[in-house]
C-alpha positions in Angstrom: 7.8 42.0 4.4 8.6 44.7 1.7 6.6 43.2 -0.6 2.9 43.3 -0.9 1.5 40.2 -3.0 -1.7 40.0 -4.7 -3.8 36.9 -3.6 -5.4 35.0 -6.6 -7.0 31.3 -6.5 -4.7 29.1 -7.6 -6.6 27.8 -9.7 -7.2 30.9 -12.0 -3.0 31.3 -12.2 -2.0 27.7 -12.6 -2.0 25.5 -15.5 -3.2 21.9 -14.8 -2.5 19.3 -16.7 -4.0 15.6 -16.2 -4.5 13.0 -19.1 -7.6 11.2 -17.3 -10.9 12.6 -15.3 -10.0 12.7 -11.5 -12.8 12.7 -8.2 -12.4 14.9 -5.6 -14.9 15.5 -2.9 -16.8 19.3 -3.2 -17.9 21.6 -0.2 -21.1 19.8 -0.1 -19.4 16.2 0.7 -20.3 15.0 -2.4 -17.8 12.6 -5.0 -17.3 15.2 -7.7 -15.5 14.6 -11.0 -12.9 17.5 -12.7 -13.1 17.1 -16.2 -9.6 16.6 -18.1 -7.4 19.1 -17.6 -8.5 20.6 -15.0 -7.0 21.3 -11.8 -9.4 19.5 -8.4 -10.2 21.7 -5.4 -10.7 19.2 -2.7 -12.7 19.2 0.6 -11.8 16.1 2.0 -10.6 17.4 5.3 -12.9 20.0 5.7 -11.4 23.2 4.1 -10.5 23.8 0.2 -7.2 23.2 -0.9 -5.9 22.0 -4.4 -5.6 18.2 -4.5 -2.4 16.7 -6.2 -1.7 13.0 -7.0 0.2 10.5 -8.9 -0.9 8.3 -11.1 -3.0 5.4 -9.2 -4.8 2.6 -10.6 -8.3 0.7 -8.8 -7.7 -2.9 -9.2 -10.7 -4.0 -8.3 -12.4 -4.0 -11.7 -16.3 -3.7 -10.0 -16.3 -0.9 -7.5 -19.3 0.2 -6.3 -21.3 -2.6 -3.8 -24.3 -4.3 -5.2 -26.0 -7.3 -5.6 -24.8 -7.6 -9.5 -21.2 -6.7 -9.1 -20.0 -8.4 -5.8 -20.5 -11.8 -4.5 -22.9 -13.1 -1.5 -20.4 -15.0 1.3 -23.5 -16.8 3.0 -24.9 -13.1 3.5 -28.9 -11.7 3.0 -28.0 -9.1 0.4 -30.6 -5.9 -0.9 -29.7 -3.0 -3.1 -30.3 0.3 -2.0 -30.9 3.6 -3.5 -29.2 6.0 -0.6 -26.8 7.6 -3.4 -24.3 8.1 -1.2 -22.1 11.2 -0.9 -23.8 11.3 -4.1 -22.4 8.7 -6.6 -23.1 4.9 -4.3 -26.4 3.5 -4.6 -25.3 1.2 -1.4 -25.6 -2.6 -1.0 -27.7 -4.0 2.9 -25.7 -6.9 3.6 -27.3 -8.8 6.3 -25.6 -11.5 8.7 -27.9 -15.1 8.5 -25.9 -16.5 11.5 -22.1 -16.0 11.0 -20.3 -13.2 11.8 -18.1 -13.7 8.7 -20.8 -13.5 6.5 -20.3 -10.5 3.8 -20.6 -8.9 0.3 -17.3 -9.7 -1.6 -15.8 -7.8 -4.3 -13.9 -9.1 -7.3 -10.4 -11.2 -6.7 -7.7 -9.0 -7.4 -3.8 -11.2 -7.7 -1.1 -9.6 -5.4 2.4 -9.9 -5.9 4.8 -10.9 -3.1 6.3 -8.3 -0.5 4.4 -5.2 -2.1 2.1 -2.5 -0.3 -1.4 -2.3 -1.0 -3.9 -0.4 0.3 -7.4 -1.0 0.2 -10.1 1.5 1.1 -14.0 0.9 2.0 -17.2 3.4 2.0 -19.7 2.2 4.0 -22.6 2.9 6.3 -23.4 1.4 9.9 -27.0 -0.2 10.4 -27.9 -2.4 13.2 -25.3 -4.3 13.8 -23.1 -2.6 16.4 -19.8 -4.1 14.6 -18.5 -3.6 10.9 -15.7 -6.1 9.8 -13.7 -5.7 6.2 -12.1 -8.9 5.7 -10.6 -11.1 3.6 -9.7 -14.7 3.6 -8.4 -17.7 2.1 -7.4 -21.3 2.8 -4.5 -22.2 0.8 -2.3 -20.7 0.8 -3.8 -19.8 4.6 -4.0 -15.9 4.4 -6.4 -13.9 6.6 -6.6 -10.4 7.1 -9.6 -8.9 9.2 -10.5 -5.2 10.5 -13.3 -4.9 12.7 -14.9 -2.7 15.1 -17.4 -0.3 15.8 -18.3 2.4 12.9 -15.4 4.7 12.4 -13.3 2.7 15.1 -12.0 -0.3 13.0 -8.9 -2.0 13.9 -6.9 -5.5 13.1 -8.7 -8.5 15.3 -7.8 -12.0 15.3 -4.4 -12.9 13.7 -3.0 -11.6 11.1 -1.7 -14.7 8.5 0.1 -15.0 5.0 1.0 -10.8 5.3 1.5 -8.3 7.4 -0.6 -4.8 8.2 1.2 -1.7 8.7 -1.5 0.8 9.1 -5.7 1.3 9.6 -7.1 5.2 9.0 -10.7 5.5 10.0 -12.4 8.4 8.6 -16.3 9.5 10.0 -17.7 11.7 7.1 -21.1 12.4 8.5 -24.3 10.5 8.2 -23.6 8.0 10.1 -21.0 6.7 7.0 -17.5 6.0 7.2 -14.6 4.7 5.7 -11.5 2.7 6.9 -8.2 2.0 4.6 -6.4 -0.7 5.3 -2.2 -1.1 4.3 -0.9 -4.5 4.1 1.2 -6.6 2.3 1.1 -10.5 1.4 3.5 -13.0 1.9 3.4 -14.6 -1.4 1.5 -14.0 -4.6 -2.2 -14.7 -4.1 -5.5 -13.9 -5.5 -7.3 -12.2 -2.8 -11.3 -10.8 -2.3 -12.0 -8.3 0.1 -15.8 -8.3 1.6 -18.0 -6.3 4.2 -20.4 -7.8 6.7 -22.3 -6.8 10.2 -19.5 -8.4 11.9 -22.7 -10.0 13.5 -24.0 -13.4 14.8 -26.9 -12.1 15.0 -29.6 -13.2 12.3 -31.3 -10.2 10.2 -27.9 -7.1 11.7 -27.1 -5.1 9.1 -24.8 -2.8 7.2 -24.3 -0.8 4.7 -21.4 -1.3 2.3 -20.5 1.3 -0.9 -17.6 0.8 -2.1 -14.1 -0.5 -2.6 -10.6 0.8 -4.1 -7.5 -1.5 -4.1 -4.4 0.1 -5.1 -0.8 -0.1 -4.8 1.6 2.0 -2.2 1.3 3.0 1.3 -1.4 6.1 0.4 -5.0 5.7 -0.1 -5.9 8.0 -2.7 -9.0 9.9 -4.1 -11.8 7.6 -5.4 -11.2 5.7 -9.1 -14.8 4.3 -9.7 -14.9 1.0 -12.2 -17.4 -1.1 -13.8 -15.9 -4.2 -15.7 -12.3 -3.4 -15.5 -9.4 -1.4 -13.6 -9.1 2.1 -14.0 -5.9 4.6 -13.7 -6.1 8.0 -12.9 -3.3 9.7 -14.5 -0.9 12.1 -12.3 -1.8 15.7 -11.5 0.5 18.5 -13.1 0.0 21.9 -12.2 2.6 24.7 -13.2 3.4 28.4 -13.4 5.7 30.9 -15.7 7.6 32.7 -13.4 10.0 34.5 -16.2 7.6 37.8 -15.7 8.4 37.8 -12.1 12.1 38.4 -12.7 13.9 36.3 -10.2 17.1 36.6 -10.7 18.3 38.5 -7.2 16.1 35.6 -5.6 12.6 34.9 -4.3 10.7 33.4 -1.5 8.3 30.8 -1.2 6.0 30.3 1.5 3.7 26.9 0.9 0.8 25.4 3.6 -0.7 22.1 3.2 -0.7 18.4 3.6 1.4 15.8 2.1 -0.2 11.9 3.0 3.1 10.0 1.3 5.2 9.2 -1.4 5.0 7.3 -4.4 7.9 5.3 -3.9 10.6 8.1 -4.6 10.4 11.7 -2.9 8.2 14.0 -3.3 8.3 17.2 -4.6 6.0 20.2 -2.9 7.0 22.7 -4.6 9.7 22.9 -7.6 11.1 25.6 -9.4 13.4 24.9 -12.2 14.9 26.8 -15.5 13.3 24.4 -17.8 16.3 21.6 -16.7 16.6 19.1 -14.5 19.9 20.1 -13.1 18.5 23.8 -11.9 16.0 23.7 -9.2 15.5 24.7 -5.8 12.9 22.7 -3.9 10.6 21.7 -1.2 10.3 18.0 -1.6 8.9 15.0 1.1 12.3 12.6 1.1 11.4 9.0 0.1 10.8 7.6 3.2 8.4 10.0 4.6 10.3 11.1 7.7 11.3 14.7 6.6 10.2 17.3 4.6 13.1 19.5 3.4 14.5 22.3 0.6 17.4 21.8 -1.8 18.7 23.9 -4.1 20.9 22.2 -7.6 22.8 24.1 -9.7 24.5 22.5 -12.6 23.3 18.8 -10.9 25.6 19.9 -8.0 24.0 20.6 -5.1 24.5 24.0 -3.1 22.2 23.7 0.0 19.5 20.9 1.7 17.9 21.1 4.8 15.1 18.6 6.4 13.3 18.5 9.3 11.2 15.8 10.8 7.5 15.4 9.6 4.7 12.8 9.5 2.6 12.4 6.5 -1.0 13.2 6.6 0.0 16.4 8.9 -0.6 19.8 8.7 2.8 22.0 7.2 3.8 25.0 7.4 7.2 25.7 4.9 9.0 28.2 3.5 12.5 29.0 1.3 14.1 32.0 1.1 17.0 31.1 -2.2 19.1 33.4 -4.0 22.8 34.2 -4.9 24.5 33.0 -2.2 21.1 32.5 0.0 19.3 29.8 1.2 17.4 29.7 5.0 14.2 26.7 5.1 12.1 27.0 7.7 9.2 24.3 8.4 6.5 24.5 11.3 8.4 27.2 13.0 11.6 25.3 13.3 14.2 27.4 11.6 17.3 25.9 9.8 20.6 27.4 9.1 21.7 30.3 7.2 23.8 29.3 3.8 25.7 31.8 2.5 27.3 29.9 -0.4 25.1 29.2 -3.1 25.0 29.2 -6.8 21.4 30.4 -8.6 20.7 29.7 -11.4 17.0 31.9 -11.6 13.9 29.5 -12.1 11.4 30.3 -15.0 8.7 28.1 -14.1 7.0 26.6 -11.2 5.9 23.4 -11.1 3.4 22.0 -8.2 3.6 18.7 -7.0 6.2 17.2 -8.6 9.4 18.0 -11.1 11.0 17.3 -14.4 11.7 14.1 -13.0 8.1 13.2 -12.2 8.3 12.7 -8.2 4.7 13.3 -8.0 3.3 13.6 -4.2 0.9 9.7 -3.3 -1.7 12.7 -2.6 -0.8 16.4 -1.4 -3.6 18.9 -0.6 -2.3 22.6 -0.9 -4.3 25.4 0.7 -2.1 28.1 0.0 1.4 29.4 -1.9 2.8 32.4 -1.6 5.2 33.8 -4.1 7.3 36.9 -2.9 10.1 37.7 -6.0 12.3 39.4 -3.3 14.4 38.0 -0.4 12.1 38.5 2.8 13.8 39.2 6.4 14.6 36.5 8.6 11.5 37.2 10.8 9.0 37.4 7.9 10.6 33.7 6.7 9.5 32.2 10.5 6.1 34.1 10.3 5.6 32.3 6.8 6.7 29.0 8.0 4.7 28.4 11.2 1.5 27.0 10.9 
């Protein structure tokens, strides 16, 4: 490529930045928390990669399942001592008759025509069904997931909202968790619960615990005990002034990006300490494409997408300089721009911008920094997955 980096963690080169403790899961599948300040490497999906998020808030004000903090709907409930993935003592909820019967966490109000999404740890016993439900007579809403462990999916119909979206998740042990996005009709006070799904007297599960939070993205665990809780946005960053990137550079970036936080989201971002100079890799608002720009002066000089769905593996890489700019993401290779102003970056910033447009949750395994234009073929190889 004519240019041979040196590989570093990017965790000894980056400077984090976050106002509030953050969990993250470690290499042992344990619920680890990173002091403030200080950047998360995440194992969630199996491999290490640097965890990014916005700023998300739990609103249900108990989290963890037991006895004390949720509520008995007609259930047998006993308090366990499994300490689950290391922090969840664990709650048996056992069905007396009814397969509705379940351990209910705290009412949370929802506003009208918003996304939530809720997310539940739990464990599967002797009941061959889980359900995560909730429901409520007036106004009539209902909204039940249920299935066998690590298979949950909408049953029964669906009343007072809609549900866009289930993601079940097997994390060993025979414990799971499901996230459920939905949205309500009209404001409401609603309680989500776990049961055995089970007519059966004496069937079991094991429920853990329970985060409600706005968007479209479940996010990394906010425990609570007597009120909500927000985990403030991730900021990592980099001073690229020593690098000298003024005839141009390249940047090659491999990862995952689950969503948006309502606005798009930036990747990658390099910038010359304003708003108005940056070039880009950046998940649009909706989702549907992850692209590169490149701003000089607020005006824009190039921008390519291509189609990609969230919570996917990626591949990208930008090749930007005086009069350059080629993106190329997963292989597929856009086109050549030979007219483009530069204005050279002096810092990088990950996940997110000047502007904020923080990543719902991106997992980074790798960037690679090249402060020279790279050949065509070197730009595909970087870029492919």
């Amino acid at each position: 490529m004519g240019y041979n980096p040196t590989l570093k963690p990017l965790t000894s080169i980056l400077t984090s930045q976050r106002s509030t403790t953050g969990t993250y899961v470690n290499a042992a599948g344990q619920i680890a928390t990173a002091a403030i300040d200080t950047a998360r490497i995440d194992w969630s999906e199996g491999t290490a990669a640097l965890l990014i998020e916005a700023a998300a808030t739990n609103l249900i004000t108990r989290s963890a399942a037991s006895s004390a903090n949720w509520t008995n709907q007609s259930a047998t409930l006993t308090n366990k001592t499994d300490a689950a993935f290391g922090v969840f003592p664990g709650l048996l909820v056992a069905s007396t008759g009814s397969a509705s019967d379940r351990a209910q966490a705290a009412g949370v109000l929802h506003a009208g025509a918003t996304d939530y999404t809720v997310t539940a740890w739990y464990a599967s016993g002797t009941s061959a069904q889980i359900a995560l439900q909730v429901s409520l007579a007036s106004p009539a809403t209902s909204i039940k997931v249920s299935g066998a462990p690590g298979a949950l999916a909408v049953s029964g119909t669906v009343s007072g909202g809609t549900v866009s979206g289930v993601t079940n998740r097997a994390l060993g042990g025979g414990r799971y968790s499901v996230s459920v996005t939905y949205r309500v009709t009209a404001a409401v006070t609603l309680s989500w619960g776990m049961g055995p799904n089970s007519a059966t007297v004496g069937e079991t599960m094991t429920a853990y615990a329970m985060q409600l939070e706005t968007g479209t993205t479940a996010t990394s665990y906010i425990p609570t005990s007597g009120t909500t809780v927000t985990r403030a946005a991730d900021i990592c960053s980099l001073d690229v002034t020593p690098l000298g990137l003024a005839a141009g550079f390249t940047i090659a970036v491999k990862g995952t990006v689950f969503g948006t936080a309502g606005v798009s989201g930036i990747v990658a971002n390099f910038d010359s300490g304003a708003y108005d100079n940056r070039q880009i890799i950046v998940l649009n608002s909706t989702g549907s494409g992850l692209g590169a720009q490149a701003f000089a002066g607020g005006v824009s000089q190039a921008s390519t997408f291509t189609a990609y769905t969230p919570g996917t593996p990626f591949a990208a890489a930008m090749r930007v300089g005086p009069n350059v700019f080629r993106y190329v993401l997963n292989a597929s290779v856009g086109a050549d721009d030979t007219s483009v102003d530069f204005v050279p970056p002096t810092i990088l910033r990950i996940g997110g911008s000047l502007a904020s447009q923080i990543p719902a949750r991106l997992r980074l395994k790798s960037v690679l920094l090249y402060p020279a234009l790279v050949s065509d073929a070197a730009l595909t190889a970087l870029g492919t997955v």
